[in-house]
N, C-alpha and C positions, 0 to 999 in steps of 0.2 A: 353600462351600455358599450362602452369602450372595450371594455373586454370582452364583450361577447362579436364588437366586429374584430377584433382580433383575429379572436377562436374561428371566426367565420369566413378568415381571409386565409390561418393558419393551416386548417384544414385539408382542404382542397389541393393547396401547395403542396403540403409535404407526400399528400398521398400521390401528386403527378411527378413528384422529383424520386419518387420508390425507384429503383431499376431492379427489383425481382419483384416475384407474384403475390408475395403478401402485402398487406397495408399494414400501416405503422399502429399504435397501440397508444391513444390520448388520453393521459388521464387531467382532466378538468375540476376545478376545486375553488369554491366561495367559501368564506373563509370567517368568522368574526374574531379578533386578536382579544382574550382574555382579560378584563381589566387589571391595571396593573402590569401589563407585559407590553406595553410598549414601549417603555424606554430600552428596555434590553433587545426589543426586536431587529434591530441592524445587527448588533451584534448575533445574534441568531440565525436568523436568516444568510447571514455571511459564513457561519461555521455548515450548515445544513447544503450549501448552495458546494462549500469546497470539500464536503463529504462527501455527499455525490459523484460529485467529480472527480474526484482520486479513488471510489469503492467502485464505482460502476461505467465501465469504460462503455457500453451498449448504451449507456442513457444518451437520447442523442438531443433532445432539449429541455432544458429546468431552469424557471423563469418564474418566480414571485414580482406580483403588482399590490401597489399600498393605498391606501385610501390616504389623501390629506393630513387626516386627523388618526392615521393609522388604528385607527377601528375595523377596519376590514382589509382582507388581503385574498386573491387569487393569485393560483398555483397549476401552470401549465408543465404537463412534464411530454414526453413523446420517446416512445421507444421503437425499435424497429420490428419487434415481432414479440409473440406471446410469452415467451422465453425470459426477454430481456426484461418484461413488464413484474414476469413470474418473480427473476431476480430479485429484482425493486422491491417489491412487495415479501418478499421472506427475509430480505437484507433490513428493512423495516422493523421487519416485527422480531428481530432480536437486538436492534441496534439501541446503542447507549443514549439514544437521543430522542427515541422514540416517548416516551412519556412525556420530555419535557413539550414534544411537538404538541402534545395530543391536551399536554395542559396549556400551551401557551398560543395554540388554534383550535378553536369550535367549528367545527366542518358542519356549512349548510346547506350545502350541494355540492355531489361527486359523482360527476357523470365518466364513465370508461367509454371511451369513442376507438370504435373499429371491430375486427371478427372477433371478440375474445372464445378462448377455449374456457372448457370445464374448468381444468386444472387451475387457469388462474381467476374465476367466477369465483370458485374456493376458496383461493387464497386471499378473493375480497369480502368477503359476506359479512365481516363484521365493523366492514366502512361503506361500503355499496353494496346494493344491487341493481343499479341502472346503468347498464348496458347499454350502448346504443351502436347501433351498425350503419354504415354510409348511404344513403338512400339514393343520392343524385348529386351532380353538383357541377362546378369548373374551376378554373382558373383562369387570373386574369393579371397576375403580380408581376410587374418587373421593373427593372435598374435598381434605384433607389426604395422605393417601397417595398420592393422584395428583399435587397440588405439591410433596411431598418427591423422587419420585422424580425428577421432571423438570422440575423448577428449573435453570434453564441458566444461568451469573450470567456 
């Protein structure tokens, strides 16, 4: 529940902080952590988090949340256009880290939030195909609230 008032605080922000005409590109992720892979999970999740970060300068947020007992984990990422998302997704599916991702998280939902194009509809069809596009919404974030959510370090 926490992470979906996140997503739902998330949202709305980043698309009224956009200064061009596109919306940004969410991809959303519930997650169940393989038995057996939680003790290496920090360690993982820290090599995954500074790969990113040093392969994909367009990624403009990437942010894993852990359940307690590290049984489950969501995975917020945001990019700022179809492109950037395209990136992600073809840098994925050749990267040295990929399998271990894919063995060491069970994706149980994977929602893409915003306009996606074809091109990268394609690029996801064999992790999603739930699409979802911006219906309505606002904002309402600021000072502290709005820097704790999206504090990127």
């Amino acid at each position: 529940m926490k992470n979906l008032l996140v997503l739902t605080l998330l949202i709305p922000s980043f698309l009224m902080a956009m200064h061009h005409k596109s919306e940004p590109i969410i991809f959303y992720l519930d997650m169940d952590v393989t038995e057996g892979k939680a003790e290496s999970l920090d360690e993982f999740v820290k090599y995954l988090v500074g790969a990113v970060k040093k392969t994909e300068p367009n990624t403009m947020y990437y942010k894993y949340w852990i359940s307690k007992d590290k049984s489950k984990a969501s995975l917020i990422e945001m990019y700022p256009n179809n492109e950037a998302a395209l990136f992600h997704m073809n840098a994925f599916a050749v990267a040295d880290h990929r399998d271990k991702f894919l063995e060491t998280f069970t994706v149980t939902n994977f929602q893409v939030l915003g306009d996606t194009n074809d091109a990268l509809k394609k690029a996801m069809i064999d992790y999603t195909t739930d699409h979802r596009q911006m219906m309505d919404g606002f904002k309402r974030l600021k000072g502290d609230l709005y820097n704790g959510i999206f504090s990127i370090s």
